[in-house]
SERO-4910 file (N, C-alpha, C, O; in steps of 0.05 Angstrom, whole numbers):
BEGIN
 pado doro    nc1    nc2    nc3   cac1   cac2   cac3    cc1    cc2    cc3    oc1    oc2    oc3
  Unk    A    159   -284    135    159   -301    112    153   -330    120    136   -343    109
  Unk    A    165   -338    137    165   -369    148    130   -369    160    113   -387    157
  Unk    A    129   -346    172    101   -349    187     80   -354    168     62   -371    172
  Unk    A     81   -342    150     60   -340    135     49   -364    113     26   -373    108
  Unk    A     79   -371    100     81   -388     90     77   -422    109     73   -444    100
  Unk    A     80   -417    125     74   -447    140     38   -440    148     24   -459    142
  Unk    A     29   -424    155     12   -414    156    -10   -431    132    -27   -448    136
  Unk    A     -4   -422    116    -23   -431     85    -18   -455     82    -38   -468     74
  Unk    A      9   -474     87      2   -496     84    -13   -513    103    -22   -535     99
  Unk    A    -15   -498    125    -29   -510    151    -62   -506    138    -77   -525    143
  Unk    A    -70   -490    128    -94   -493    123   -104   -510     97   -125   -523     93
  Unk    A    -78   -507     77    -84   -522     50    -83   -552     62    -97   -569     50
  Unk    A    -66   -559     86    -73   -588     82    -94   -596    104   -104   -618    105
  Unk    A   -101   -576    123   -110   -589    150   -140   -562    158   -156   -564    177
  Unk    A   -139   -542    137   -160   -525    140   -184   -539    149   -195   -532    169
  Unk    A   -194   -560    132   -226   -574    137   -219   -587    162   -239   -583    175
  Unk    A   -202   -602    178   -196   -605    201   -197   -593    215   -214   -598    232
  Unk    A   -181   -570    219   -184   -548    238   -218   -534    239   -232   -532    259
  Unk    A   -224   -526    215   -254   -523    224   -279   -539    238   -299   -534    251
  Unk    A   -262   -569    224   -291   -579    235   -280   -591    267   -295   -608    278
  Unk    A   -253   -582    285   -254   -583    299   -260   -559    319   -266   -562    343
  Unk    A   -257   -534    306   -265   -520    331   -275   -492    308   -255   -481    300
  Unk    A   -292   -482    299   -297   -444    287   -282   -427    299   -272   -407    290
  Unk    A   -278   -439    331   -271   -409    344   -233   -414    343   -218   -398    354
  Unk    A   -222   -435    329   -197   -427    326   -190   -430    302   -167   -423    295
  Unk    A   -212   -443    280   -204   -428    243   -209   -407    244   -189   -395    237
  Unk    A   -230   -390    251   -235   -359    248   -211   -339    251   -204   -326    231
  Unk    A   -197   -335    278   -176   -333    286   -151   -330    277   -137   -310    276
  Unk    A   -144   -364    266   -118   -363    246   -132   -355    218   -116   -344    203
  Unk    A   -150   -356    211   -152   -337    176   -150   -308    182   -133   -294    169
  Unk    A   -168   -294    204   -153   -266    201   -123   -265    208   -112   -247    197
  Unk    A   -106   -282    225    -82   -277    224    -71   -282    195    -52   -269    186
  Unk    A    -84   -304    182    -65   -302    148    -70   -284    126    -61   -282    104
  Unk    A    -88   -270    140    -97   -242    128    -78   -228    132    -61   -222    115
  Unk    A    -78   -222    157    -61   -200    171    -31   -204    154    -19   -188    139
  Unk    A    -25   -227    160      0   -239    138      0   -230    113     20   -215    111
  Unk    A    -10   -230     94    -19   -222     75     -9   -196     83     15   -193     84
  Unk    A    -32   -169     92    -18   -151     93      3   -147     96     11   -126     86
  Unk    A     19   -160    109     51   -150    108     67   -169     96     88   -175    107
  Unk    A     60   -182     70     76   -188     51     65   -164     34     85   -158     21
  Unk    A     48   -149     28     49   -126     21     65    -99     25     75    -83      9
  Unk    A     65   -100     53     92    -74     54    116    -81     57    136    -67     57
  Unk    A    113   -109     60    142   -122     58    156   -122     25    181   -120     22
  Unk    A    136   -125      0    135   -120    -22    149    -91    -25    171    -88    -35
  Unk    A    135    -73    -17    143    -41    -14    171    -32     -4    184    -14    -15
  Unk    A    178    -50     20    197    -45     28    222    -53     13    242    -39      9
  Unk    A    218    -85      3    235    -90    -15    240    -78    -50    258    -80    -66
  Unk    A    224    -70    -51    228    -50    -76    244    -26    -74    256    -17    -94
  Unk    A    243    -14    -51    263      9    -51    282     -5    -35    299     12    -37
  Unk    A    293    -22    -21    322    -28     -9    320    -67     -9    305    -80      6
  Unk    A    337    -78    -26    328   -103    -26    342   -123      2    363   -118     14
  Unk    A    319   -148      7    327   -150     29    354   -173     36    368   -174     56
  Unk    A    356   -182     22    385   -201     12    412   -182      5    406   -163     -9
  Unk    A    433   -182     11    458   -182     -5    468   -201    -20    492   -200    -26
  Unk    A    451   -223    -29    447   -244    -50    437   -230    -74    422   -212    -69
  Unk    A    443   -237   -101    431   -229   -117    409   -246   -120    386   -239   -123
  Unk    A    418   -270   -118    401   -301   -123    375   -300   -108    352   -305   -117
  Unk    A    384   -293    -80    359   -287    -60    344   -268    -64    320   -266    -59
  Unk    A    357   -257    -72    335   -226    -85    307   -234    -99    285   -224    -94
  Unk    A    314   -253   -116    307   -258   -134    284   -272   -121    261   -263   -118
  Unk    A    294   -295   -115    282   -322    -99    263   -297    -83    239   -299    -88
  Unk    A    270   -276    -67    247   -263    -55    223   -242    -70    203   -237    -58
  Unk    A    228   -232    -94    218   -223   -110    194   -246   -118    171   -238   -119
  Unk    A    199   -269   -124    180   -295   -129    169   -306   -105    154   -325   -104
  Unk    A    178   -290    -85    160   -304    -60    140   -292    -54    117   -301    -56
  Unk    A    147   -264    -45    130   -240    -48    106   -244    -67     84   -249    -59
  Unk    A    113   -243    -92     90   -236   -116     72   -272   -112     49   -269   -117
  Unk    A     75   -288   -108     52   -313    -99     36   -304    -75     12   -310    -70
  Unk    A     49   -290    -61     35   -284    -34     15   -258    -39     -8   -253    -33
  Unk    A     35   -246    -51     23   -216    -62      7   -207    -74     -4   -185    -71
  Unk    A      3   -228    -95    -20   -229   -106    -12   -211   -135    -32   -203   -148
  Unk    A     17   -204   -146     13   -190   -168     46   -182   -175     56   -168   -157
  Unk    A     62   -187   -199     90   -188   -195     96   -163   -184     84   -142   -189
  Unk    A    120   -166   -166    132   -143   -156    137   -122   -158    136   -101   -145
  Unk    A    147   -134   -195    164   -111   -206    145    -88   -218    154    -72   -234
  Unk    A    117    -87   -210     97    -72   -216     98    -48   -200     83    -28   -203
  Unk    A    117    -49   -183    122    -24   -152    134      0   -176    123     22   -180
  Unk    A    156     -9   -189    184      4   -204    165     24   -218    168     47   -210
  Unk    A    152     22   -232    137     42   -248    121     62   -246    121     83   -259
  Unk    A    102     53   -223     84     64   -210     86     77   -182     73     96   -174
  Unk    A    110     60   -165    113     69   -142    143     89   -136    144    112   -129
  Unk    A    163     69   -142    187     78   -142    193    100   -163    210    115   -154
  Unk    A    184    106   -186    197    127   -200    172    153   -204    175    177   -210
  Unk    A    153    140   -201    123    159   -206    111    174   -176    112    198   -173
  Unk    A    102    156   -159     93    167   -139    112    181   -111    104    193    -92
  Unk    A    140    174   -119    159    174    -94    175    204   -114    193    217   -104
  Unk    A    166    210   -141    175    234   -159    147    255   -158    144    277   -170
  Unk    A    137    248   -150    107    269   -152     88    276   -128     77    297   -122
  Unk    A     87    254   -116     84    248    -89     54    272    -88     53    295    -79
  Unk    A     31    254   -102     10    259   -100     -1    281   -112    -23    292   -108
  Unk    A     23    289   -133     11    313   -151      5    305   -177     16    286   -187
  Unk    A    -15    322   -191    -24    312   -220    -24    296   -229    -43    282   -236
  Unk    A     14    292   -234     28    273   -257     24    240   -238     27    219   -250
  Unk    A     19    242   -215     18    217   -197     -2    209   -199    -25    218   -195
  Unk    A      9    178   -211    -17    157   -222    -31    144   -199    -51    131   -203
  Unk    A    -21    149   -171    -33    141   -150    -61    161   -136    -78    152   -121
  Unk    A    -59    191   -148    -57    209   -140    -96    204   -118   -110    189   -130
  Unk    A   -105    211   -100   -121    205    -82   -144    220    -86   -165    213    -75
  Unk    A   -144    250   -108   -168    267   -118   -176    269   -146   -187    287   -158
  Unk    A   -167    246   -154   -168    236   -181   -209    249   -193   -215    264   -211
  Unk    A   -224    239   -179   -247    247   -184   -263    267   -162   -283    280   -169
  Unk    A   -254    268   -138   -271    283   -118   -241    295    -96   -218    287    -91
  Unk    A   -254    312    -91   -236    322    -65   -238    311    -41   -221    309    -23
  Unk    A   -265    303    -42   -280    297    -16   -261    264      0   -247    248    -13
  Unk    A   -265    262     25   -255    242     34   -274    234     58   -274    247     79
  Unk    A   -295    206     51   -311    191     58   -309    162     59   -292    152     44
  Unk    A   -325    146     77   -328    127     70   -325    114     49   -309     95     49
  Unk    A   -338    120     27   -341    118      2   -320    120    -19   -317    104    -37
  Unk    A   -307    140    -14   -282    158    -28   -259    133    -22   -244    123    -39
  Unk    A   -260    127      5   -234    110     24   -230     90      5   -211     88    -11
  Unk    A   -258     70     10   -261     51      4   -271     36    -28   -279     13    -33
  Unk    A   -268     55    -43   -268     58    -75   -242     63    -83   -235     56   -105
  Unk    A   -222     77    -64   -200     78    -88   -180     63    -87   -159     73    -94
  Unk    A   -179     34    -77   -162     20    -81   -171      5   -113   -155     -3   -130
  Unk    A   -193      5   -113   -207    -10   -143   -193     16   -176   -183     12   -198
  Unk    A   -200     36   -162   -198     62   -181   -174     61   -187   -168     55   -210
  Unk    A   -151     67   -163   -118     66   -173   -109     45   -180    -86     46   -190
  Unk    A   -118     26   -177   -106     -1   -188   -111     -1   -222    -97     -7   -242
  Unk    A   -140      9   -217   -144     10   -256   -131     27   -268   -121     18   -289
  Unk    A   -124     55   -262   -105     66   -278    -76     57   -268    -61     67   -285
  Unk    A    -66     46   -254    -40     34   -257    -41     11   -270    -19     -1   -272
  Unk    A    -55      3   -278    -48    -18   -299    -41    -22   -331    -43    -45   -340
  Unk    A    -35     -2   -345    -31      3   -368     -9     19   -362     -2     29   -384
  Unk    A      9     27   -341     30     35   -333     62     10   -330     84     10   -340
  Unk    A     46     -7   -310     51    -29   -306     59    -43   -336     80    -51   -346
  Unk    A     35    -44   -345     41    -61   -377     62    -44   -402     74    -60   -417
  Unk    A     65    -31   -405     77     -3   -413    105    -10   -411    118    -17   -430
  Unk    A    115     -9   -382    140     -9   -370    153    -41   -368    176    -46   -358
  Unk    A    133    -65   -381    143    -88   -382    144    -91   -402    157   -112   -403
  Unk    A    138    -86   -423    135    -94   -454    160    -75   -463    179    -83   -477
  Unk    A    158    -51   -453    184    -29   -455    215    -38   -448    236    -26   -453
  Unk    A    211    -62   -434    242    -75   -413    244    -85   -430    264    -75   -440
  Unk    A    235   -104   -447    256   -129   -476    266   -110   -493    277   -120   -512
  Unk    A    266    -80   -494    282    -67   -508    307    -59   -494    329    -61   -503
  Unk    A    298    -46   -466    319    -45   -446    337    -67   -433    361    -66   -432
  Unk    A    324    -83   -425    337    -99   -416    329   -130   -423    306   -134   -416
  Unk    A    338   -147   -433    331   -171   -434    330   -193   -406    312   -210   -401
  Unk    A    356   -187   -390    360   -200   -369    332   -186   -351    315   -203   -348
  Unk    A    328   -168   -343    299   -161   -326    280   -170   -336    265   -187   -327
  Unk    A    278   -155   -360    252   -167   -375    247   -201   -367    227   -207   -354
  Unk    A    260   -217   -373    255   -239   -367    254   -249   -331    241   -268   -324
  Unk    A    266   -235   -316    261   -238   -284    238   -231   -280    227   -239   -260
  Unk    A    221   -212   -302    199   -200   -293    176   -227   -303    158   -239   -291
  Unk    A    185   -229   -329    167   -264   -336    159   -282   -311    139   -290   -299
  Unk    A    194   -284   -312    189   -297   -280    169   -297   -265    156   -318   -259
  Unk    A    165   -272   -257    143   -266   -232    119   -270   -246    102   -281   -231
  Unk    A    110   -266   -270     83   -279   -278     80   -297   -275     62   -307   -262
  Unk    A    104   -311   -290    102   -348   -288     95   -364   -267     80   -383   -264
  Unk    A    117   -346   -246    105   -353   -221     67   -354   -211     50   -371   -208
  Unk    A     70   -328   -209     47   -320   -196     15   -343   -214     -5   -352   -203
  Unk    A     22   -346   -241      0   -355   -260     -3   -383   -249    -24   -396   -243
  Unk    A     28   -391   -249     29   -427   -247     16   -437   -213      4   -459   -210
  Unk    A     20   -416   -188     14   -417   -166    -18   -413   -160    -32   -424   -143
  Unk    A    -22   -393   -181    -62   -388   -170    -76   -419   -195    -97   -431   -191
  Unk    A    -57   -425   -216    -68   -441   -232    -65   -465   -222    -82   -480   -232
  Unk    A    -50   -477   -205    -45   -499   -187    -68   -503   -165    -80   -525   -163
  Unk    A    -75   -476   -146    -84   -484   -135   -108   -490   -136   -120   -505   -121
  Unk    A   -117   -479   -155   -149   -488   -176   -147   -506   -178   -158   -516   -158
  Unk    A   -135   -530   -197   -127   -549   -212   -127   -569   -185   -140   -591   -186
  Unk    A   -112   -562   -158   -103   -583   -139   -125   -581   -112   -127   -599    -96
  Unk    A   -138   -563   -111   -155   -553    -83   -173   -546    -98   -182   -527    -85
  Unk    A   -189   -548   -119   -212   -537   -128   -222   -507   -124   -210   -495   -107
  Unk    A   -242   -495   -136   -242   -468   -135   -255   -459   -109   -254   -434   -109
  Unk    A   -266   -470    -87   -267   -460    -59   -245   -450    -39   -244   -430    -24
  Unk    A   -221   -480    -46   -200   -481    -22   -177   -455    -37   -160   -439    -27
  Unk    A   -187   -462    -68   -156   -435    -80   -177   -408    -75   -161   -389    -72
  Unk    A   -204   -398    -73   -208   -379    -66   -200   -374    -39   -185   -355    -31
  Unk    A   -211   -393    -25   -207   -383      4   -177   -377     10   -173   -356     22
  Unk    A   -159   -390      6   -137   -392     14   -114   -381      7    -93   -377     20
  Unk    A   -124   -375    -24   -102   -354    -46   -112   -325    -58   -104   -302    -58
  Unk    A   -136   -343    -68   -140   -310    -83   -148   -294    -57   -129   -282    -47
  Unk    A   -167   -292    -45   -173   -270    -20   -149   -267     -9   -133   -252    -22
  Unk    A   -141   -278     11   -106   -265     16   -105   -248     -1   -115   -226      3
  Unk    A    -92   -254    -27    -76   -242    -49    -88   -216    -57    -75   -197    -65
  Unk    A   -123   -215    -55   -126   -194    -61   -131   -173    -43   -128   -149    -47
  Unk    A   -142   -187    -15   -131   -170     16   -114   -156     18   -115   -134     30
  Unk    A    -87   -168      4    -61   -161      1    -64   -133    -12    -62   -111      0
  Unk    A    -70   -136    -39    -70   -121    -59    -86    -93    -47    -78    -70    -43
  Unk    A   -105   -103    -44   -134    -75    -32   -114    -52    -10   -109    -28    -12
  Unk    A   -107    -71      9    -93    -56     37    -73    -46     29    -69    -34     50
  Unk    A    -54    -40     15    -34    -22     13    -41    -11    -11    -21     -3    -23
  Unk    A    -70     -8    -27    -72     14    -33    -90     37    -26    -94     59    -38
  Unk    A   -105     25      3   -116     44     25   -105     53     38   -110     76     44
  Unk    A    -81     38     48    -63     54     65    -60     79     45    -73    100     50
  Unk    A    -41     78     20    -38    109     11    -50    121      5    -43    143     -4
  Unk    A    -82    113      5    -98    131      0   -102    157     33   -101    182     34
  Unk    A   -107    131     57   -108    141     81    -80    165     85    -81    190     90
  Unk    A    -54    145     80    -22    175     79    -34    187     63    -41    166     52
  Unk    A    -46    208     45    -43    223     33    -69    243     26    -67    266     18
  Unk    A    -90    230     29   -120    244     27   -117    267     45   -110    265     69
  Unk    A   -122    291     31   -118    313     52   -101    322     53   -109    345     60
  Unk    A    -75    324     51    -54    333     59    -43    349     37    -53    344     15
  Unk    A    -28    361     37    -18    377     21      2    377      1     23    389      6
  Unk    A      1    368    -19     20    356    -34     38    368    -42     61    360    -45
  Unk    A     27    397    -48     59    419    -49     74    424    -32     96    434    -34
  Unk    A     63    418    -12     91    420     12    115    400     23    112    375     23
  Unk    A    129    408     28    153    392     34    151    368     62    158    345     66
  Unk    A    138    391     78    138    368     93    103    359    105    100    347    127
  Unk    A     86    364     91     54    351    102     42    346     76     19    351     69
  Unk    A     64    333     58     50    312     41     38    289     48     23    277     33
  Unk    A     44    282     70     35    256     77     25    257    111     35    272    128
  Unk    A      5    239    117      0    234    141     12    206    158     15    184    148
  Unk    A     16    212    181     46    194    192     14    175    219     -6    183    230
  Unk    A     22    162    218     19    141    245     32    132    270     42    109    267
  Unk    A     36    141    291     58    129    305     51    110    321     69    103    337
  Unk    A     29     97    321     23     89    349     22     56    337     37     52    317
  Unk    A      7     33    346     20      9    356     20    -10    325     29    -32    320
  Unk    A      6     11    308      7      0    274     41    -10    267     49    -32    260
  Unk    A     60     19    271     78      7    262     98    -14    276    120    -17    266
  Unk    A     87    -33    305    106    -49    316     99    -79    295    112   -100    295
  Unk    A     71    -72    279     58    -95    265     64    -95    232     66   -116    219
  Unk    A     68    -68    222     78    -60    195    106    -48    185    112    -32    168
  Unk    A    123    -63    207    146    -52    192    149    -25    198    171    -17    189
  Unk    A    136     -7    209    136     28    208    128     32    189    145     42    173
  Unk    A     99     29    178    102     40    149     82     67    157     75     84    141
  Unk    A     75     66    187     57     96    193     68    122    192     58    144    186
  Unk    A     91    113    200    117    142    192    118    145    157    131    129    144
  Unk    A    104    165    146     96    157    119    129    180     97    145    177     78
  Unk    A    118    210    129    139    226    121    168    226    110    179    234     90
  Unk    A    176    208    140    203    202    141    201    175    115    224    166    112
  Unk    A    187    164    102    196    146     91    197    162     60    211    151     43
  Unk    A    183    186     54    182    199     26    209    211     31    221    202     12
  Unk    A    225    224     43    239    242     58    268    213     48    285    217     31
  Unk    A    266    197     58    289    173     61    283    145     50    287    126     65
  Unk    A    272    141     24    262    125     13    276     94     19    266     74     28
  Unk    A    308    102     11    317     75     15    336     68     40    358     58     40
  Unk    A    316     78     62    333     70     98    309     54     99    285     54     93
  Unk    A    331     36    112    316     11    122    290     18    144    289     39    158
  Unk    A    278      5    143    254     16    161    254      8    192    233     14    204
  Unk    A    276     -4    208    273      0    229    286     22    246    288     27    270
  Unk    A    297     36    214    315     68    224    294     92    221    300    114    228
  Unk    A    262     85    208    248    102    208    239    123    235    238    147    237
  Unk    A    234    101    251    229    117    277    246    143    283    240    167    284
  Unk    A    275    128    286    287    153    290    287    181    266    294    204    268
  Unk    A    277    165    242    281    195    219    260    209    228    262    234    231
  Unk    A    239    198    234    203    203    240    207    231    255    200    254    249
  Unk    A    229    219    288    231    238    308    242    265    296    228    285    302
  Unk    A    264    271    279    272    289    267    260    311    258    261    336    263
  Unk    A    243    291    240    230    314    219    201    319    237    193    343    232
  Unk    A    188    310    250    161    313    272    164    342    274    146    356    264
  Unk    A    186    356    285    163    383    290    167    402    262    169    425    269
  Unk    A    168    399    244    165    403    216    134    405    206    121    422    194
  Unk    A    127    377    215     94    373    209     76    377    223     76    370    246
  Unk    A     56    392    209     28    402    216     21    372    241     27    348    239
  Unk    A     10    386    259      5    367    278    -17    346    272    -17    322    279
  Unk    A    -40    364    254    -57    343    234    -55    319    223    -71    300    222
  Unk    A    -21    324    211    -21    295    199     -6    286    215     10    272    204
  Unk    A     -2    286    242     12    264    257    -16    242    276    -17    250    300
  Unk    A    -27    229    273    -32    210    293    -32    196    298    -23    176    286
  Unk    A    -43    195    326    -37    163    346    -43    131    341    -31    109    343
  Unk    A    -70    142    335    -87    105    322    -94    112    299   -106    131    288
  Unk    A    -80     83    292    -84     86    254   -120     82    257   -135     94    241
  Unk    A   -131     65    277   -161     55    271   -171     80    283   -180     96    267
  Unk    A   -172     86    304   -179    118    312   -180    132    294   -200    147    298
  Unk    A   -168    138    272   -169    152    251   -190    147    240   -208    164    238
  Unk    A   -192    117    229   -212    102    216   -231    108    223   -243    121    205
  Unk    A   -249    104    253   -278    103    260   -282    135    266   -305    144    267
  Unk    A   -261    153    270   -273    176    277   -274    200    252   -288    221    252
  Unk    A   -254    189    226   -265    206    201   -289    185    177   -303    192    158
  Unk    A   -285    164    189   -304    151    170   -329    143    172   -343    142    153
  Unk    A   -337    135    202   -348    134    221   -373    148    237   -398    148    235
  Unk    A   -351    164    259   -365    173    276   -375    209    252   -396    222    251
  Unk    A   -361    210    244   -357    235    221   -384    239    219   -395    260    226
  Unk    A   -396    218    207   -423    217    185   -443    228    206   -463    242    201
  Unk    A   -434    218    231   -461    226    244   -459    255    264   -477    266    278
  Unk    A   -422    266    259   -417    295    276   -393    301    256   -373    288    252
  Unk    A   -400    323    245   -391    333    221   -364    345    239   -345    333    229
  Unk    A   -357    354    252   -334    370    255   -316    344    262   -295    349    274
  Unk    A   -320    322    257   -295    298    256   -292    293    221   -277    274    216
  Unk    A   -302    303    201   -301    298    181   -267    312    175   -258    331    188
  Unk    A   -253    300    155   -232    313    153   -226    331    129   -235    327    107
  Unk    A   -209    354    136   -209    381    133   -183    375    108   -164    359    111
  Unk    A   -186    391     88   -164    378     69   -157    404     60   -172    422     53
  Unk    A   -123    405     63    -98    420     57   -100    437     39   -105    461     36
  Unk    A    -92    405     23    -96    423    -10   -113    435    -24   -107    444    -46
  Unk    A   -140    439    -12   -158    449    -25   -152    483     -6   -148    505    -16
  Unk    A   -152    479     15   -143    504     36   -125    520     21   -130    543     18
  Unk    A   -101    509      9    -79    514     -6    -85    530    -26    -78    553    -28
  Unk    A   -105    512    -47   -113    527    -73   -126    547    -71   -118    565    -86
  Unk    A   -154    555    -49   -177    586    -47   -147    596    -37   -145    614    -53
  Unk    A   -128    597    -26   -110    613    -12    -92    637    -38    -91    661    -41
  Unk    A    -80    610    -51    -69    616    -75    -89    626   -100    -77    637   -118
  Unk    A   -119    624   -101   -132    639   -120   -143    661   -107   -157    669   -126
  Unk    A   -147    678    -86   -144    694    -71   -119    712    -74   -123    735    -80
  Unk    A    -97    705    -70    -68    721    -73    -80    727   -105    -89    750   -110
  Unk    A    -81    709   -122    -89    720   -150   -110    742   -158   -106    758   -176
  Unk    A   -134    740   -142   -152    759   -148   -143    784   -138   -149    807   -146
  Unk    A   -128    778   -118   -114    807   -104    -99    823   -111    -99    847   -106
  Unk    A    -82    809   -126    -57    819   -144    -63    832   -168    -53    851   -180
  Unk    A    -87    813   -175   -111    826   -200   -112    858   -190    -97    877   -195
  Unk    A   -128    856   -178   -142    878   -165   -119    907   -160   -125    930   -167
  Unk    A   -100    900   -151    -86    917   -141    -71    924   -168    -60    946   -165
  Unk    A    -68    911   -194    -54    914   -217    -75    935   -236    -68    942   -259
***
């Protein structure tokens, strides 16, 4: 939080300085406030299922920190993430769900559905806030909050940095933010098997999660929603020989260049998906049972 946030003001006030003293060390710190960015995103995630204060006050105060950084109020997780996707976990009724239009998992597929699930979560999102001034007045208005926030912060920095320094500096972050943790669940879950208990999801172990919080242990985190995440590791170890060895790997980017990648040009790295394995399996038992009846 500190990092990041000192971070942005170092460039809001001293950005054209730093560039025009050296490219090779603005280049550098913007992908690091990128990188930042991403993990006010799973930091977003994380605080939605276990908050990170025993303050109520701070809660709060972090819920409004998050969503400026985040690029979109918080309380948009509760609907979509926490009671929909963490209850369905990639089946049908899941507004996240990753085969929404194709089975297939490509380049293409990867890198389109953070645009795709965002559009149908958004009338979910709106739904479940207009729905709170009946339920609750006190949320409903915390949730204002986070607009107010978020509106008065991207509308400031237009107004105060003109529309170059608030693109460069807010909106990209914010929507960096936004894009990457809804690739990541596209990446946990494409392929894998959603009726099963334990290879709904594909896990990461290797040096992603010393940078994300553990958010590569995807299993153990559907499995134990609200343990803190530096106890994931050890849930991860538990449940590991449970899961198909498929969805356990080493490099989250290894993943990346060798199904997205190297794939296109040697087909047997393309990846092999579950649930469709699942379904000829189960319409098979059916024609058989036919047959034999």
């Amino acid at each position: 939080m500190l990092a990041i946030t000192a971070l942005f003001f170092t460039f809001w006030f001293k950005g054209a300085e730093i560039m025009a003293f050296s490219m090779w060390l603005y280049v550098p710190l913007y992908i690091v406030l990128l990188y930042l960015s991403v993990t006010v995103a799973v930091m977003a995630h994380n605080h939605n299922h276990l908050n990170v204060w025993k303050s109520n006050i701070m809660n709060i105060f972090h819920d409004n920190w998050l969503t400026i950084f985040y690029g979109f109020p918080v309380f948009a997780w509760i609907p979509t993430h926490n009671t929909n996707h963490h209850t369905h976990v990639n089946t049908e009724e899941d507004y996240t769900k990753t085969y929404r239009y194709t089975e297939k998992n490509n380049l293409f597929t990867s890198t389109t559905y953070p645009s795709v699930s965002s559009y149908f979560q958004q009338p979910v999102v709106i739904k479940f806030y207009k729905e709170m001034y009946g339920k609750s007045k006190k949320k409903f208005w915390l949730y204002t909050l986070q607009i107010v926030c978020l509106v008065s912060w991207v509308a400031a920095a237009f107004i105060l940095g003109g529309w170059q320094k608030a693109l460069i500096y807010v909106v990209i972050p914010q929507q960096f933010s936004l894009y990457s943790v809804l690739f990541f669940n596209y990446i946990q879950h494409v392929h894998a098997d959603e009726m099963s208990k334990y290879n709904n999801s594909r896990n990461f172990t290797g040096a992603i999660n010393a940078f994300l919080f553990n958010n590569g242990l995807h299993t153990a985190h559907h499995f134990y929603p609200s343990v803190h995440w530096s106890e994931m590791e050890e849930e991860h170890k538990r449940l590991a020989p449970n899961i198909d060895s498929s969805l356990i790997e080493t490099s989250y980017w290894g993943y990346l260049i060798r199904v997205y990648i190297v794939s296109i040009f040697v087909p047997k790295y393309r990846s092999k998906s579950m649930r469709v394995a699942r379904i000829k399996r189960e319409t098979q038992m059916k024609k058989n049972e036919m047959k034999t009846a």
